[in-house]
N, C-alpha and C positions, 0 to 999 in steps of 0.2 A: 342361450338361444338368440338368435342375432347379434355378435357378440360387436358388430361396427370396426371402431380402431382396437378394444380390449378395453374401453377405461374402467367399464365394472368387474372383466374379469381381473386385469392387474391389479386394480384396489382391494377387490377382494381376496387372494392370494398375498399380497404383503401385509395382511389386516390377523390373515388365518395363516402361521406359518409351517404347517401341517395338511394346508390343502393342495390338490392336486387339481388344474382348472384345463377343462376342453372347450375354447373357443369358438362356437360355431356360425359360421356365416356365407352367403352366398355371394357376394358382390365381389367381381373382379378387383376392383381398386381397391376397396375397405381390405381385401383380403392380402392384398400388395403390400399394402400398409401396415397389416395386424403381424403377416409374418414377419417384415423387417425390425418390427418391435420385440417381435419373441427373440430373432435372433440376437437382435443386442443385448435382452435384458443381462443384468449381471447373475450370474451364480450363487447361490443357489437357485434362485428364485426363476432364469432360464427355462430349470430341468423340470419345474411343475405346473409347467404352459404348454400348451398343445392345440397346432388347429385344426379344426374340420370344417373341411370345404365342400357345401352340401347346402342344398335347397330342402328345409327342417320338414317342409310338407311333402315332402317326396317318401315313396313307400319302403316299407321296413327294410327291405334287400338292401335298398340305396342307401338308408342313415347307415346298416351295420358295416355295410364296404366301406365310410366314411371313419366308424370307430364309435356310433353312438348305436348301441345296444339296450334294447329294451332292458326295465328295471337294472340298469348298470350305473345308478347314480343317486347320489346322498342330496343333492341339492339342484334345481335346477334356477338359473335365475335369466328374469328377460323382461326386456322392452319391448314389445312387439310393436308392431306399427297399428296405432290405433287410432288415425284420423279416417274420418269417412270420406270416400271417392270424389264424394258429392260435394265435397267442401272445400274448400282455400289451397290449391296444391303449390307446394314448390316449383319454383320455374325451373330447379336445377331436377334432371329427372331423376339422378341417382337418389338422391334426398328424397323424391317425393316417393320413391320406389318404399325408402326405409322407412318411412315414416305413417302411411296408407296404406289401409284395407282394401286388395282388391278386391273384396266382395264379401256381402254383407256375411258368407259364412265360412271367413278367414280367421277369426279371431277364435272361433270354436274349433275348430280344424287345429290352431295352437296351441291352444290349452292341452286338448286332446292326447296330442302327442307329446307334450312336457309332460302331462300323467303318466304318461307311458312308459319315458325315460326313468318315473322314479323309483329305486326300490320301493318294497311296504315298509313305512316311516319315514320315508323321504318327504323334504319338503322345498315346495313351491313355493316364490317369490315373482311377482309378476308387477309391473307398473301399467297405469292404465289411463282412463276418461271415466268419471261419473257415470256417464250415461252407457258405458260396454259394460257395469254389472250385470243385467241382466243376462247378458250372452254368457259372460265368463262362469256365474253362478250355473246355470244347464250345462253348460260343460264341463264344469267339475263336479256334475250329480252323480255318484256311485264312482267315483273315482278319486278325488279330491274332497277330506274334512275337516275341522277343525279348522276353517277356514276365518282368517282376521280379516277385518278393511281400515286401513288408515286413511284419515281421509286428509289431503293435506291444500294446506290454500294459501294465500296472501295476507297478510294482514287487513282486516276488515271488511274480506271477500268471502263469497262462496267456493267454496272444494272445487280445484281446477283440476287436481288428482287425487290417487286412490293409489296406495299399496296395498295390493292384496295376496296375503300368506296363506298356504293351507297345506296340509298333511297326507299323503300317497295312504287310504287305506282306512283314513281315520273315520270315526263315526260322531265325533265329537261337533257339536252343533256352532252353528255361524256365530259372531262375537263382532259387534263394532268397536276400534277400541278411540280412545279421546284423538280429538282432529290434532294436526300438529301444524302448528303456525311459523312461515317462514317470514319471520322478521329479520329488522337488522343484525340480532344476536347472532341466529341461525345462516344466515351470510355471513357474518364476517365468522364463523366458524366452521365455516364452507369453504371461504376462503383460502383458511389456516390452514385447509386438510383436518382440523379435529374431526372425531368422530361424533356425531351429533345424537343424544338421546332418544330416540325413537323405539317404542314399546313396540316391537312389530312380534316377536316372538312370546312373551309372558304366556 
């Protein structure tokens, strides 16, 4: 769900070589961009990308004309734009477009309908801001459980993010699990493209 140029759905699809990924995004350019990607990639890996061109908050008729059908998915994964209006925008507008909450009750409205999309057992992946748990938690009440928080920061700083996981259906109670520290290691294994440790599922 906001899927940008693709770098999390292409990483994820070359990572999982049995997934099938539908890219979703609304932005004219980003989506200029995401197709001309899909179209190069090489084969196999071409045939299990797909995009949909669609504004996620738009109503059920409009995501299923797009190809995203309720409970039709094993995983949903997304960045949402989650700086506040009120705060620091980018001068470029597209950017601040992708990156901003237009209103304080945007970010519930996306959870919402990422539940929606999952099967029962599906699971959610979502990056965030400390401070948008409280919203994200209400809106995954009776919809999303077993729900994790990573909380992830700098070295010798406070949590500047949060990955939070949880489960289409589950009953299974909230879980913080140990913070994960982006040090020099964790760079330069970022760098590499390794896959970096992260207990987000356990």
């Amino acid at each position: 769900m906001g899927a940008g140029t693709g770098a999390v759905g292409f990483a994820s699809a070359l990572r999982a070589p049995a997934l099938h990924v539908v890219l979703a995004e609304r932005e004219p350019t980003l989506l200029h961009l995401l197709r001309r990607s899909v179209d190069t990639a090489p084969e196999p890996l071409g045939a299990r990308l797909s995009v949909a061109e669609i504004d996620l908050l738009s109503r059920r008729p409009e995501r299923e004309e797009a190809g995203l059908c309720d409970g039709a998915f094993d995983w949903v994964v997304t960045n949402p734009p989650f700086h506040p209006a009120n705060g620091r925008l980018s001068p470029d507008a597209m950017r601040a477009r992708a990156l901003t909450m237009p209103d304080p009750a945007f970010l519930s409205r996306w959870v919402a309908v990422a539940a929606t999309l999952l099967r029962s057992g599906g699971r959610f992946i979502a990056l965030g801001r400390p401070e948008n748990l409280p919203v994200v938690l209400a809106a995954a009440d009776n919809r999303l459980g077993s729900m994790a928080i990573l909380p992830i920061h700098n070295e010798g700083r406070r949590a500047h993010r949060v990955l939070v996981t949880a489960v289409r259906g589950s009953r299974a109670p909230l879980r913080i699990l140990p913070s994960f520290q982006l040090d020099d290691s964790a760079r330069r294994q970022l760098s590499a493209g390794d896959a970096l440790p992260v207990p987000v599922l356990e």
